[in-house]
Residue frames relative to the residue before (quaternion, step in Angstrom):
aa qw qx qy qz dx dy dz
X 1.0000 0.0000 0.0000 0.0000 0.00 0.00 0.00
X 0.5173 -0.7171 0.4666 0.0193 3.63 -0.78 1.47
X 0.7963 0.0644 0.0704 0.5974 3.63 -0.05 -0.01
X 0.2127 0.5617 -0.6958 0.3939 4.03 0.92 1.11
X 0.3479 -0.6423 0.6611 0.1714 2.43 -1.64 1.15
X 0.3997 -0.7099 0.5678 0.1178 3.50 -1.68 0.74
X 0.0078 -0.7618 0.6470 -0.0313 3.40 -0.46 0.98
X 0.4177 -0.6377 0.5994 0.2441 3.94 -1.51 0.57
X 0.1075 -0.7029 0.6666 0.2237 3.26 -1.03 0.27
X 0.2903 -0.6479 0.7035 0.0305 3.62 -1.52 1.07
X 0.3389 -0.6701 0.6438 0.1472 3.17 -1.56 1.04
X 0.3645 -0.7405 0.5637 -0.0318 2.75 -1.40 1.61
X 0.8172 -0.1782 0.0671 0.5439 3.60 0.97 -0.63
X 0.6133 -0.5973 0.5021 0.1222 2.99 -1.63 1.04
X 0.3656 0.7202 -0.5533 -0.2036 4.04 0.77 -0.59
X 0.8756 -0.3027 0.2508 0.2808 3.30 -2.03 0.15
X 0.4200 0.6530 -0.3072 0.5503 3.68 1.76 -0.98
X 0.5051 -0.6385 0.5318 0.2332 3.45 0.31 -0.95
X 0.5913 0.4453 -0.3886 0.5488 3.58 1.59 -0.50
X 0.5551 -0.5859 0.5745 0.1361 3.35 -1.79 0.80
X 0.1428 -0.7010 0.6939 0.0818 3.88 -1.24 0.29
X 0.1805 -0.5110 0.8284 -0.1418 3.68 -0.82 1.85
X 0.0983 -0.6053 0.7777 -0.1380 1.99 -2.18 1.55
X 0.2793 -0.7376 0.5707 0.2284 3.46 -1.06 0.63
X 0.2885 -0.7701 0.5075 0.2574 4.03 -0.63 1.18
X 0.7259 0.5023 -0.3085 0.3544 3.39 0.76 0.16
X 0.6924 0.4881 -0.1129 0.5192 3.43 1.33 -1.20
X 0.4482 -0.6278 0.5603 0.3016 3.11 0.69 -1.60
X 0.4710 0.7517 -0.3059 0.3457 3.39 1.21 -0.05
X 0.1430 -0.7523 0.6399 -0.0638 3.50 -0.29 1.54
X 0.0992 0.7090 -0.6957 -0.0592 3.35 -1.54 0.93
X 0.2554 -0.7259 0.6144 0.1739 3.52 -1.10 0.24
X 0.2532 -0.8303 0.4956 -0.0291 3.70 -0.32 1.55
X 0.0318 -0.7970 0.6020 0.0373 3.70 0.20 0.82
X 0.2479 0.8519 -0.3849 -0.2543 3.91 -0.67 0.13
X 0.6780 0.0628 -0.3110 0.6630 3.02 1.31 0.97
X 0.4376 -0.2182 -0.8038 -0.3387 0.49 -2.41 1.04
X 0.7514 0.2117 -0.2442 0.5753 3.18 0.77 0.15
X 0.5452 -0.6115 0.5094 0.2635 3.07 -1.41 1.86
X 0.1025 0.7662 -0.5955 0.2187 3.58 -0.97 1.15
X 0.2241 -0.7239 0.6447 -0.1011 3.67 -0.80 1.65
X 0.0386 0.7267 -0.6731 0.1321 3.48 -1.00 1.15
X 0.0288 -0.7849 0.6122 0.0917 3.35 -0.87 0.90
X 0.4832 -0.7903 0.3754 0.0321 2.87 -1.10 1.69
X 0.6069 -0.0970 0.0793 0.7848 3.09 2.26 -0.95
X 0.5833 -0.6750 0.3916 0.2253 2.97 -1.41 1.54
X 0.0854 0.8199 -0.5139 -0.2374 3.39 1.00 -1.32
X 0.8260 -0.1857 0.0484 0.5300 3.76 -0.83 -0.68
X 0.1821 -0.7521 0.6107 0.1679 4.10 -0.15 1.31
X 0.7505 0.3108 -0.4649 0.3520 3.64 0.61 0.50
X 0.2769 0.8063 -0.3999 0.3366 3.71 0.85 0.43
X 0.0995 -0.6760 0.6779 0.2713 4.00 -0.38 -0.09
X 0.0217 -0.7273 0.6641 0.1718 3.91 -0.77 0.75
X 0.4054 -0.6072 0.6712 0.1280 3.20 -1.32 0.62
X 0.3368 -0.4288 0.7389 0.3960 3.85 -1.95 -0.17
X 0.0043 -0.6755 0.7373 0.0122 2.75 -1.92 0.65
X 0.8239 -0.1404 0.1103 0.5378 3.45 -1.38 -0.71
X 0.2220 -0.5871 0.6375 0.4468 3.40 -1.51 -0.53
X 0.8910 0.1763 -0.2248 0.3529 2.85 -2.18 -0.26
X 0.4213 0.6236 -0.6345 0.1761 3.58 -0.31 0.50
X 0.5533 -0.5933 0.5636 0.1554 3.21 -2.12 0.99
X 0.7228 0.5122 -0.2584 0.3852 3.70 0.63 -0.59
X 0.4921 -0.7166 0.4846 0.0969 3.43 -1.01 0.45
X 0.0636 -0.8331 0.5291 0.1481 3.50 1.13 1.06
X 0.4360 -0.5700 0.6029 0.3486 4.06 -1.60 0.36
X 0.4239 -0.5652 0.6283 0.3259 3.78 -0.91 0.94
X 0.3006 -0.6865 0.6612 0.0331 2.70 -1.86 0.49
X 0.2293 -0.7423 0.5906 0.2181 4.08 -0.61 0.20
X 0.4226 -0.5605 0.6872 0.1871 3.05 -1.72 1.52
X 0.1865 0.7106 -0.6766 0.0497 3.63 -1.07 0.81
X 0.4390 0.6189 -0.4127 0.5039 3.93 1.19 1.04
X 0.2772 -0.6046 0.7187 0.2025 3.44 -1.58 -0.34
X 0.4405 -0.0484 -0.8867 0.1318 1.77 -1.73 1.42
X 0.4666 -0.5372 0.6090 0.3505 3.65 -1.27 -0.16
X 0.2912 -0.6514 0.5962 0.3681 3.74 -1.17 0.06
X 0.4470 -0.6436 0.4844 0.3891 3.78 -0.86 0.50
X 0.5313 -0.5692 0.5605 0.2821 2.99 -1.76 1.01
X 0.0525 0.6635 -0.7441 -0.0580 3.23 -1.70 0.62
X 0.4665 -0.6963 0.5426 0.0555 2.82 -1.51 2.21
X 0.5601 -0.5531 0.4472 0.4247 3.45 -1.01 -0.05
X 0.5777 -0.5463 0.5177 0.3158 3.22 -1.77 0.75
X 0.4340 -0.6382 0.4799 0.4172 3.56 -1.25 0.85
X 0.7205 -0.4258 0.3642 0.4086 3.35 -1.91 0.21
X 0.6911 -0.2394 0.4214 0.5363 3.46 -1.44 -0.89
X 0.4286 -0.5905 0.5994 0.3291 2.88 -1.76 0.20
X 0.0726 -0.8963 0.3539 0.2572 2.93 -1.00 0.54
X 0.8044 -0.4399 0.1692 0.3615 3.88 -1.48 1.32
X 0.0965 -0.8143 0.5717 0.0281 3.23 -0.65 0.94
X 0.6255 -0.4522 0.4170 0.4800 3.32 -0.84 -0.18
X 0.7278 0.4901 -0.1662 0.4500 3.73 1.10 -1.23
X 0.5045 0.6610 -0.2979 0.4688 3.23 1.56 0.01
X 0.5937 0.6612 -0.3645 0.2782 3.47 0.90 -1.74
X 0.7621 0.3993 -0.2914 0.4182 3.75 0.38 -1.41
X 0.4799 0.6398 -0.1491 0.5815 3.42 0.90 -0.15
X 0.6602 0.4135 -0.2384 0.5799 3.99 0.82 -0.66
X 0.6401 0.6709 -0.2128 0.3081 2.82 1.17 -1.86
X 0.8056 0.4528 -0.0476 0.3791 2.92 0.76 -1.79
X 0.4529 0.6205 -0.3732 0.5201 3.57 1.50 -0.40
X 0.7974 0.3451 -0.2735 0.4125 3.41 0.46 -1.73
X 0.3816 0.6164 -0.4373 0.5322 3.84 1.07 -0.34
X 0.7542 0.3933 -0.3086 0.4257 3.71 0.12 -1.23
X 0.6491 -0.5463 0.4470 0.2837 3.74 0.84 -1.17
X 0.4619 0.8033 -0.1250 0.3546 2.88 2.07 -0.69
């Protein structure tokens, strides 16, 4: 997609969990960044779904003006990390044994 517009996303908060909250100053875009223990992406708000957002700074008070990508190269899309797995029955001995290890 030609002319997508690029917006940064800035970190807004640290919480106690350990997962992070990006924000987009322009759109409105809210993510919630878990990475452990499992890598895990929630959007909180969609804001612009045609936009490429990027990481950027943290904590910042200003309101940068987006800019538009209208060049090649593209930047590569990153999709979201799958969810948890979830606990089977074939799993348990295996859990077990991790937490036993420390893991």
């Amino acid at each position: 997609m030609l002319n997508q517009p690029l917006h940064t996303l800035q970190l807004r908060h640290r919480h106690a969990s350990g997962a992070e909250e990006w924000s987009c100053p322009y759109c409105g875009r809210r993510l919630l960044i878990n990475l452990s223990p499992v890598r895990r992406r929630t959007v909180l708000a969609e804001g612009d779904p045609t936009a490429l957002h990027i990481g950027g700074g943290g904590l910042r008070q200003t309101m940068p003006a987006p800019f538009r990508m209208d060049a090649t190269p593209r930047l590569p899309v990153v999709h979201d990390e799958p969810g948890p797995i979830p606990v089977t029955d074939a799993l348990l001995p295996w859990i077990r044994w991790m937490e036993q290890a420390g893991l």
